[in-house]
C-alpha positions in Angstrom: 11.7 73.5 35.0 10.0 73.7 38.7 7.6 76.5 39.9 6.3 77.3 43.1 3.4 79.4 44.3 3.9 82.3 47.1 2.6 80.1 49.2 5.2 77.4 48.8 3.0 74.7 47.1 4.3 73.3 43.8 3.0 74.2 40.5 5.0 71.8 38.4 2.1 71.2 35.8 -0.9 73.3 34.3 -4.5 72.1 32.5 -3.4 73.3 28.7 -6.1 74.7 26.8 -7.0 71.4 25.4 -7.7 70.2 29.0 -4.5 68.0 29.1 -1.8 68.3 31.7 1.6 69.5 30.8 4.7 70.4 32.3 4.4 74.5 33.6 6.4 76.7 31.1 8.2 80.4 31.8 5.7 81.7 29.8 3.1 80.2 32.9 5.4 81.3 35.1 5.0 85.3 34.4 1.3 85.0 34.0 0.6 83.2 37.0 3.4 84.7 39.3 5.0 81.6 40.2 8.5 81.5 41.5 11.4 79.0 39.7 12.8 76.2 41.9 16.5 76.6 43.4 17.2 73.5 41.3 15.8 75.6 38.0 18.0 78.2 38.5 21.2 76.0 39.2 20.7 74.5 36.2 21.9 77.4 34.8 25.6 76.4 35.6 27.8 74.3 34.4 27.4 71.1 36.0 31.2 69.1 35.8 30.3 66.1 37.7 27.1 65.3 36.0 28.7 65.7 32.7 31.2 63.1 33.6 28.6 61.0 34.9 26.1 61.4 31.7 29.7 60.6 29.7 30.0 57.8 31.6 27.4 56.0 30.6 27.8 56.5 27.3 30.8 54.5 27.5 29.4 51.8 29.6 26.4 51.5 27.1 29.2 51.7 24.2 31.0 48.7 26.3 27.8 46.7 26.3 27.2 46.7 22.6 29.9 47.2 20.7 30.3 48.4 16.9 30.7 45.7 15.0 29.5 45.5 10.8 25.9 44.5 11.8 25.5 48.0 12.5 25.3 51.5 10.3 27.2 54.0 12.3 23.8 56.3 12.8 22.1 53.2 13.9 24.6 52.1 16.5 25.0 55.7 17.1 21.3 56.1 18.6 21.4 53.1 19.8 23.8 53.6 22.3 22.2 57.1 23.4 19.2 55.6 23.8 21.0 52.7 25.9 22.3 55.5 28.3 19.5 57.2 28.4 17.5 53.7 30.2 20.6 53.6 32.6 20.2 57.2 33.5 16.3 56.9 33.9 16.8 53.3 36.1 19.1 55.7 38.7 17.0 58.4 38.6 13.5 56.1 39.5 15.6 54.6 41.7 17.0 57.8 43.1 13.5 58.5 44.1 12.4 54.8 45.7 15.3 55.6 48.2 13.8 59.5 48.8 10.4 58.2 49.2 11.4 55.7 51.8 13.4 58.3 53.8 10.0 60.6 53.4 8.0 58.3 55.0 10.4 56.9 57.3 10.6 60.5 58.9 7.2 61.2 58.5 6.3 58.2 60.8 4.8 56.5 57.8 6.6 52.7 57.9 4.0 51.3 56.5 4.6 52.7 53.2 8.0 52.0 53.0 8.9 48.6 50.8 10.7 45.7 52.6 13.1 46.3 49.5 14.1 49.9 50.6 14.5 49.0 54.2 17.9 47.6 54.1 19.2 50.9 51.7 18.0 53.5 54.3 18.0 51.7 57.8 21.7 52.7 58.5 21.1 56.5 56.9 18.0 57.0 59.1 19.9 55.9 62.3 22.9 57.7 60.6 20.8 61.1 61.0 19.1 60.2 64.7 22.1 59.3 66.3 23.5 62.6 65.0 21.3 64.5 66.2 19.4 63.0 68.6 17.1 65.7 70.3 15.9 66.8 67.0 12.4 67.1 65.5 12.5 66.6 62.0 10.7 67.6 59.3 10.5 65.6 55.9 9.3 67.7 52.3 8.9 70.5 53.6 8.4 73.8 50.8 8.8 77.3 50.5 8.6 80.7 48.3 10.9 83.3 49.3 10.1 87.3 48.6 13.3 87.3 46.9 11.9 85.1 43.7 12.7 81.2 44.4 11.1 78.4 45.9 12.1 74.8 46.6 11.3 71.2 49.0 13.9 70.6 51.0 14.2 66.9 51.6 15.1 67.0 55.5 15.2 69.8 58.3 15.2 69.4 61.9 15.6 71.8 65.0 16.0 71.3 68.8 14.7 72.9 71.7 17.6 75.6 71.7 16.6 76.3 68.1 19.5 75.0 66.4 18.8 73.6 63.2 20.2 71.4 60.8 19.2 70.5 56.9 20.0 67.2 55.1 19.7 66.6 51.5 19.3 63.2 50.2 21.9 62.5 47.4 22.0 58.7 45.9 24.4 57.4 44.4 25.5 54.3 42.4 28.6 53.7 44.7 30.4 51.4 46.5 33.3 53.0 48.9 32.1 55.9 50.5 35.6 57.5 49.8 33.4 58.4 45.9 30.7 59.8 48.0 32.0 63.6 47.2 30.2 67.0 48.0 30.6 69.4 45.2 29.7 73.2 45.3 26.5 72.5 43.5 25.3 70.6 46.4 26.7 73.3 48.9 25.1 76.3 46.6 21.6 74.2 46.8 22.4 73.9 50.8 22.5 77.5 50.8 19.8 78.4 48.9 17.7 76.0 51.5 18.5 77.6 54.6 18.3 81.2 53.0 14.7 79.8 51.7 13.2 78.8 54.9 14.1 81.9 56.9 16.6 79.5 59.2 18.8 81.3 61.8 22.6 81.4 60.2 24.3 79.1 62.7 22.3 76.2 60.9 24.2 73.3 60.0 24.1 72.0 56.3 25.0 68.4 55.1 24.3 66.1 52.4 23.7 62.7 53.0 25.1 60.4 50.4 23.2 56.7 50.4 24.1 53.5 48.0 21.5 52.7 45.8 24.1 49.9 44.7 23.1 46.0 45.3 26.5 45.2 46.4 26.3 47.6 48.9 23.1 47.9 50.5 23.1 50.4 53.6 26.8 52.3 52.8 26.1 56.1 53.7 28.3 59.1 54.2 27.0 62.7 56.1 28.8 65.7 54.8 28.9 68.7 55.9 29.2 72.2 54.3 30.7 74.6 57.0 30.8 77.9 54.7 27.6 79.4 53.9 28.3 83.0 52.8 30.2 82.4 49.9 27.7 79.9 48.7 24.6 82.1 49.1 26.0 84.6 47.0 26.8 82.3 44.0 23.4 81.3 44.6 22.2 85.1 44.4 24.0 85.4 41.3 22.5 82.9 40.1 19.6 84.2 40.8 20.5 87.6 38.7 21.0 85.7 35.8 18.0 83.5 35.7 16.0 86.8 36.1 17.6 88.4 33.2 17.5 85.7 30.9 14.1 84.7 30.6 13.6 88.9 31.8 11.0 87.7 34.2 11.7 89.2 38.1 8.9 87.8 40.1 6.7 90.1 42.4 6.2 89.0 45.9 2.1 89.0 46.7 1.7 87.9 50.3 -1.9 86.0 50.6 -4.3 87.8 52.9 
């Protein structure tokens, strides 16, 4: 789980009392009056897509070593878990190599950006600028909102007129944009965003789908999510239920 302070900085670990770090719990939460993440309290619903993506590699793991008599069924059993579980945790470090280089791409920060990135986000930056070209973006920018969540939004921009737009980073393992999908999770978290930093509601939300796949370095997709009501208030009731499971309503303390 992710917590935020009121003043939208993370609080993703505390010192334990033997001085070590460790991940911040609910029970942190209600003493220190942090707020849970939008992603925290999405996790809350069921998730169809990643299911079928967490069964998937279980079968391509399964594929790659098959049962055969060397093996005790327990044995192969963990194996392959285990297997899936290194090709779930090579996306997801990869996931974040590809949203560190669009960070610091938009925050003017080349420099930082491997020569090995470059070629998976040069077509989704110029994707985004072309879009929108009189825009001044803003890259990682948090928030706590009085109503009980926080959350970093991955990309925002606005224009002179004030029109806004936010664009969440999704990678993907893909190689036809035509499986680059938007599901309501992704619009619910779209939602959430724009409710969370207090943007006007004519703001445009898309995700922005990018190929983290070596045979097809550069493929991107923007989507766009055109309803917002109907999203914000799944993501309300989501918001009920967290609350009244772990019975923890967080009090909004504005710093002086």
């Amino acid at each position: 789980m992710h917590y935020y302070k009121w003043d939208g900085s993370s609080c993703h670990e505390v010192v334990g009392k033997n001085g070590n770090t460790r991940p911040t719990t609910i029970r942190d939460a209600k003493q220190l009056s942090l707020v849970p993440s939008v992603t925290t309290i999405m996790d809350l619903q069921s998730k169809p897509a990643l299911i079928s993506w967490l069964q998937n590699q279980i079968l391509e793991a399964a594929i790659a070593s098959p049962f055969n008599d060397e093996w005790y069924v327990d044995g192969w059993k963990k194996h392959i878990v285990n297997k899936s579980r290194e090709i779930g945790s090579r996306a997801a470090k990869r996931g974040n190599e590809i949203h560190d280089a669009m960070e610091n791409h938009f925050k003017v920060q080349s420099n930082k950006i491997k020569d090995s990135d470059l070629e998976y986000i040069f077509h989704a930056t110029q994707l985004i600028e072309n879009t929108f070209p009189d825009y001044t973006f803003y890259a990682e920018d948090s928030f706590a909102h009085e109503d009980g969540f926080g959350g970093r939004v991955d990309l925002w921009g606005e224009d002179i007129n004030n029109n806004c737009v936010i664009v969440d980073f999704k990678t993907k393992d893909k190689t036809d944009v035509k499986d680059m999908v938007q599901y309501d999770d992704h619009r619910i978290q779209l939602a959430a965003y724009q409710v969370g930093l207090q943007l006007p509601r004519n703001t445009r939300r898309f995700n922005l789908f990018i190929s983290v796949s070596p045979a097809t370095p550069g493929l991107c997709k923007l989507v766009e999510c055109t309803k917002f009501d109907k999203y914000k208030d799944i993501f309300y009731a989501l918001v009920k239920l967290w609350q009244a499971k772990y019975e923890y309503k967080p009090e909004y303390t504005k710093d002086d």
